[in-house]
N, C-alpha and C positions, 0 to 999 in steps of 0.2 A: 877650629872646626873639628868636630869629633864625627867620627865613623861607629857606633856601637860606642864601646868604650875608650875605641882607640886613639887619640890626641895625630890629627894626619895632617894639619895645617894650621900657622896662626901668623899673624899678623899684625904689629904695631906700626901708626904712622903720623907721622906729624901732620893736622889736616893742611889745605893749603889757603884757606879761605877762614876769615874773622866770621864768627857766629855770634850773634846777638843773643843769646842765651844759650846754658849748657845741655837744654832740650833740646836745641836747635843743633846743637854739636853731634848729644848723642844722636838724634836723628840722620845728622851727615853719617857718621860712622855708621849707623845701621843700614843707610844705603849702600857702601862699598864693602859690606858683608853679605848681602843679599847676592850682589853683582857674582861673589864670588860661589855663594850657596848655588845659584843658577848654572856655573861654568860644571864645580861638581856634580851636579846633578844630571848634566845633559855629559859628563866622561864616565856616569858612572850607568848610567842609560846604551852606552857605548858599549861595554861591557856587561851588558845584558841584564845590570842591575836595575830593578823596574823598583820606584820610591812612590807606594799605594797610599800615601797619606803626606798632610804637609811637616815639613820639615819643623821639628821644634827650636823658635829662635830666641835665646833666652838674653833680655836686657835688665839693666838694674835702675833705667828711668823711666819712672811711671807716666813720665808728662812725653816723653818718646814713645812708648809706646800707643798710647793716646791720640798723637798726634796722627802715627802709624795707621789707627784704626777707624779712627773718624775719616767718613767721607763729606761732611764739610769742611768746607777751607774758612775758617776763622780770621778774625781779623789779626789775632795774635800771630799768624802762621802763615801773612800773606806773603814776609817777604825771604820765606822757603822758594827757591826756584823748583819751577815745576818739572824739573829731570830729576828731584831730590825725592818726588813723591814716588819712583817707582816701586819702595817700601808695600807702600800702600796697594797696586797694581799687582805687586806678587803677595799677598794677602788675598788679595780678591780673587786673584787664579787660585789660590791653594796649593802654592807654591811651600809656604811658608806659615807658622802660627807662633803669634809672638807671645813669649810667657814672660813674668818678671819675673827678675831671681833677688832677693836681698842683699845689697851690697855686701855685706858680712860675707858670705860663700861665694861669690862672684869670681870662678875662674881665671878667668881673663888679668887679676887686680897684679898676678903675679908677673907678671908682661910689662905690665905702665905704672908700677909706682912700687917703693920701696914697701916693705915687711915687715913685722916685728917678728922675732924667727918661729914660733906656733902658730899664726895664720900663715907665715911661707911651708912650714912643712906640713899643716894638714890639708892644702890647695897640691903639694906637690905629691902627697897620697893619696889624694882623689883622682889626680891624673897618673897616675902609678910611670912615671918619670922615674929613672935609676940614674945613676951618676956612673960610668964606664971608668971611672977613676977609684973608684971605693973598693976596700979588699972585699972579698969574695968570701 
């Protein structure tokens, strides 16, 4: 979760449930990001922060986001449990607007899986991360 530029929360988790497809996966994880976009949103509302537009939520699956977006329920998507859809419910509030990001620049990748050391350090210059160990 980024604030403007600033890197204020993030999250990896092993899910806890078998997904029948890795759209169906990412679609789980884009629901326990929402859950959390929603917690920020109403601490940052608390603090007089008022969020005039929806929140930009960037995935790198096109068949997630998709899923996300359609309001019919497909046969492919039937056996998504329906607590899974609130994706969708905070899209429709305007809560949230789902953009796809190319896996290549995908944030996140430096989190859940290993590097080769120029995509780890041009992801770790995008989020301007310093190392408190490095001479000065």
């Amino acid at each position: 979760m980024f604030l403007g530029p600033s890197l204020i929360s993030w999250k990896s988790k092993k899910q806890q449930t078998v997904s029948h497809s890795s759209a169906e996966s990412e679609y789980r994880a884009m629901e326990f990001a929402v859950h959390e976009i929603a917690w920020l949103v109403k601490l940052l509302r608390e603090f007089q922060v008022h969020q005039p537009q929806p929140v930009a939520f960037y995935c790198d699956s096109i068949a997630a986001i998709h899923i996300a977006n359609n309001a019919v329920f497909h046969e492919r998507t039937k056996h998504i449990e329906n607590d899974c859809h609130i994706v969708r419910d905070r899209i429709v509030s305007g809560l949230i607007k789902t953009l796809h990001v190319k896996t290549a620049i995908q944030l996140a990748d430096i989190f859940t899986k290993p590097l080769y050391p120029a995509p780890f350090h041009s992801i770790v210059g995008k989020m301007s991360l310093l190392s408190i160990y490095s001479p000065s």
